[in-house]
C-alpha positions in Angstrom: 76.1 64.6 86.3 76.7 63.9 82.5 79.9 63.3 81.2 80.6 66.8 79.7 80.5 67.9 83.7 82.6 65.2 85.4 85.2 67.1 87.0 87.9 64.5 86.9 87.8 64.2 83.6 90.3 66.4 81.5 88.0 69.5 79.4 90.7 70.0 77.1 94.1 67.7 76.4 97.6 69.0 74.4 99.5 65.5 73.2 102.6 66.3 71.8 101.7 69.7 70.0 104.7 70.9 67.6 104.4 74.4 66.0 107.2 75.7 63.2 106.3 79.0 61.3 106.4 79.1 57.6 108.8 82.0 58.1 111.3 80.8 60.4 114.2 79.3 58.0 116.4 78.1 61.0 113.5 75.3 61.2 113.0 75.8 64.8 109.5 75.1 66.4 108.1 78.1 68.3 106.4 75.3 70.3 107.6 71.5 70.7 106.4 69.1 72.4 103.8 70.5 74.4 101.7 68.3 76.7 98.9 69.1 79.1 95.7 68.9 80.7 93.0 71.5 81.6 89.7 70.0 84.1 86.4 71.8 84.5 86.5 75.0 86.9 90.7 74.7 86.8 92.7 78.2 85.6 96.1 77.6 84.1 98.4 80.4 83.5 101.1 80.0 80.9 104.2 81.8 81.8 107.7 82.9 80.0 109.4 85.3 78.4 108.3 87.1 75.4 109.3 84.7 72.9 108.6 82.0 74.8 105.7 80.4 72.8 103.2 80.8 75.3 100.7 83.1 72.7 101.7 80.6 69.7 100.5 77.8 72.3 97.3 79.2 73.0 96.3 80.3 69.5 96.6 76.4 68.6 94.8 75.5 71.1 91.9 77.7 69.8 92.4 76.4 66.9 93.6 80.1 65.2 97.3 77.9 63.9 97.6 74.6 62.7 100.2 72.3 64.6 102.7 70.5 62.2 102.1 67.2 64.8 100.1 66.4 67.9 96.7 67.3 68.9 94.4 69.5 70.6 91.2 67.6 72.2 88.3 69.3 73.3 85.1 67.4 75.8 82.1 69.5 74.7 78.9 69.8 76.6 78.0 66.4 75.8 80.9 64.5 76.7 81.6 64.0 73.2 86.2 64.5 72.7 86.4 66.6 69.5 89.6 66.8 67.6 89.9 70.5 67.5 92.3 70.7 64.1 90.2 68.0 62.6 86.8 69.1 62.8 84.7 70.9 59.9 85.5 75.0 60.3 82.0 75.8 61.0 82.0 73.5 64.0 85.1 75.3 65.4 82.9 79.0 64.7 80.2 77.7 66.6 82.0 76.7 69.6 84.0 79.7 69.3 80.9 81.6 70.1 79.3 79.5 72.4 81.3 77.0 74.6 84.4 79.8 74.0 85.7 82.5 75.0 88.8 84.1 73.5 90.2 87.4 75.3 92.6 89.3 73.2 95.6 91.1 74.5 94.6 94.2 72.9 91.2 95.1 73.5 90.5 96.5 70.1 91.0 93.2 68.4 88.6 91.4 70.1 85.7 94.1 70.0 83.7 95.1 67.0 84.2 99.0 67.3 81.8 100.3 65.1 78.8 98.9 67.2 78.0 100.0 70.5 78.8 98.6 73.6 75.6 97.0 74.2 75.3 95.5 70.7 79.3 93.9 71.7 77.5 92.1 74.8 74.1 91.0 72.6 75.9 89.7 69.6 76.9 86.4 70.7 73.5 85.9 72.2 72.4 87.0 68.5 74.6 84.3 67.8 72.6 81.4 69.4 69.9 82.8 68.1 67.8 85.4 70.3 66.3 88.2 68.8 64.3 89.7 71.1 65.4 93.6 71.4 64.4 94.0 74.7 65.6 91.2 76.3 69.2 91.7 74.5 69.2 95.1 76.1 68.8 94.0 79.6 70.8 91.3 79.3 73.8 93.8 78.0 73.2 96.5 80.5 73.4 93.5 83.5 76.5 92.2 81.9 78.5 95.9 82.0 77.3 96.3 85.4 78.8 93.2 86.3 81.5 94.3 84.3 82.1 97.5 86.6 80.9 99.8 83.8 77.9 102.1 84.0 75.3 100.9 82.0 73.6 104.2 81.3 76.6 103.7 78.4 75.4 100.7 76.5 74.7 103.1 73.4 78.7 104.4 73.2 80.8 103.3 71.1 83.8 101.1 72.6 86.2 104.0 70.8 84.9 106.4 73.8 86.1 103.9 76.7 89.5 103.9 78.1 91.5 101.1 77.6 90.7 99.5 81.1 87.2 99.8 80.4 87.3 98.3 77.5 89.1 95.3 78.5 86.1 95.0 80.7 84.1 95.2 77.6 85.4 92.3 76.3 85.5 89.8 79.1 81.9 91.2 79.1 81.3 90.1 75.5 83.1 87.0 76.1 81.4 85.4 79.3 77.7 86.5 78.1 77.2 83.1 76.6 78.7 81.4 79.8 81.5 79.8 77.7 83.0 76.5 79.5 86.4 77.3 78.2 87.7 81.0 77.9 91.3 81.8 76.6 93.0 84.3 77.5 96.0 86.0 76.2 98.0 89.1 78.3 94.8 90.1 79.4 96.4 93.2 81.8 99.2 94.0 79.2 99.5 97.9 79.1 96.8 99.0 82.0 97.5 101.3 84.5 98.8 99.2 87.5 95.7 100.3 89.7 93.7 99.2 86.7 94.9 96.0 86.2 94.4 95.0 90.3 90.8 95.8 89.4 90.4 93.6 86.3 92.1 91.1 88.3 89.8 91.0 90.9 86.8 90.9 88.6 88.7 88.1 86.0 89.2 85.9 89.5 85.8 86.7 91.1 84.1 86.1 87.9 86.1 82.8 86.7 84.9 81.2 90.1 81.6 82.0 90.5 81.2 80.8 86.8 83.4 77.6 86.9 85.0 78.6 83.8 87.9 76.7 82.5 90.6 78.9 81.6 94.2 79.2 80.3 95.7 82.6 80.9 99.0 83.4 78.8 101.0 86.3 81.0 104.4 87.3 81.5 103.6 88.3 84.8 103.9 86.2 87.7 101.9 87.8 89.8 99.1 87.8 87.4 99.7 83.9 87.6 99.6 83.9 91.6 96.5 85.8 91.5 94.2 84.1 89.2 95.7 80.4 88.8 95.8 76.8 90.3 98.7 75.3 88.5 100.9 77.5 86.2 102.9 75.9 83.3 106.6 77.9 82.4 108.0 78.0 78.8 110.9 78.4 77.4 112.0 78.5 74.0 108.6 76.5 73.0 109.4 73.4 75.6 107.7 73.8 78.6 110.2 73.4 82.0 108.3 73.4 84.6 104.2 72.9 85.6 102.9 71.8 89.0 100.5 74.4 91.3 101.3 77.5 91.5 102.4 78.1 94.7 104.9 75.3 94.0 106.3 76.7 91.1 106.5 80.0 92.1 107.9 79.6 96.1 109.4 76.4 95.3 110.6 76.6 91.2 112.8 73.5 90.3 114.0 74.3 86.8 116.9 77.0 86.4 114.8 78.9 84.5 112.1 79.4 86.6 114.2 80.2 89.4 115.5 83.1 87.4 112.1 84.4 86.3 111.2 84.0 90.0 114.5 86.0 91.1 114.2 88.3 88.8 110.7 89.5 90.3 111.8 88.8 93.8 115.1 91.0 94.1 115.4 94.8 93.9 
């Protein structure tokens, strides 16, 4: 086992990450002080109100804003711990569509929706640098299968999919490459509730049987139950509370989890 697959060795590290926006002329930081850990084949869920940070968090750890101080480590496939703020743009593209996976909230932003379906799923492949048409085509139509969707589709147009479906899509387009590291932001926001117990199911069955890493922002706690070891609660950019999930939800510490916790609890 090589150093980029020891398991008790941290994938991805948050020191100390402080965030302001340019905009905000009360000079408060939408996150401060942030500081974790993610290890290979571990999901984290981020959880909080909207407002919370939680999104601003995870778009710095992509590398999408800039923190003002602290640092967001990444162990690639080699072992090798790259400073993900500090390295050359091109080297942040690449691993953006190879070692990661980035699941928008809104389907739409994460899919190119003037290609087809099929051409989603084989463009990251594209990216690594197959070309062969036939084998981009198979491996596309085995992907939405796995996805749920019916492959005799792989020439529509995500615009013709429902919303559910194409969240599918994406995850789809996003675990093609087998990314070590997926990010996830609201993935269930505005589905159908029946839909969103399906996507669910697939995110968890699929996370596992891949041994992805991920971090899944959510407001929903059950969402956080569902797919997560250890969940992590912010408020007003600190984090308050972080231990396994069961913990933090049956047992919360903090004042503030309790009342998320409550809130979902009572009638």
């Amino acid at each position: 086992m090589n150093a980029g697959q020891d398991k008790a060795t941290p994938l991805l590290r948050v020191d100390s990450l402080c965030f302001r926006f340019p905009s905000d002329g009360l000079g408060r930081d939408a996150v401060s002080q942030a500081t974790l850990e993610l290890f290979p084949g571990e999901v984290l869920a981020v959880v909080g109100e909207s407002g919370s940070g939680k999104t601003t968090l995870l778009n710095c750890m992509a590398g999408r804003l800039t923190p003002r101080e602290g640092s967001v480590r990444y162990r690639d496939a080699q072992g090798e711990w790259l400073d993900v703020h500090a390295m050359p743009e091109r080297r942040r593209r690449l691993l953006a569509r190879t070692e990661w996976g980035f699941v928008e909230q809104q389907a739409t932003a994460g899919l190119r929706m003037g290609v087809s379906a099929g051409a989603n799923i084989g463009e990251r492949l594209m990216g690594l640098g197959d070309r062969h048409y036939g084998k981009l085509r198979e491996t596309a139509a085995s992907w939405m299968s796995r996805v749920e969707l019916d492959a005799g589709r792989i020439d529509e147009s995500p615009r013709n999919f429902s919303g559910g479906m194409r969240q599918r899509l994406q995850i789809a387009r996003n675990l093609v490459t087998r990314p070590r590291l997926v990010l996830m932001d609201e993935p269930t926001t505005g589905l159908d509730v029946s839909v969103q117990a399906k996507l669910l199911d697939l995110i968890r069955l699929l996370v596992a049987r891949m041994h992805v890493s991920a971090v899944v922002v959510t407001h929903d706690l059950g969402v956080a139950r569902l797919l997560a070891h250890r969940t992590l609660v912010m408020r007003e950019g600190h984090i308050v509370e972080h231990g396994l999930t069961d913990r933090v939800l049956d047992d919360p510490r903090h004042p503030y989890t309790q009342l998320l916790v409550s809130s979902v609890v009572t009638p």
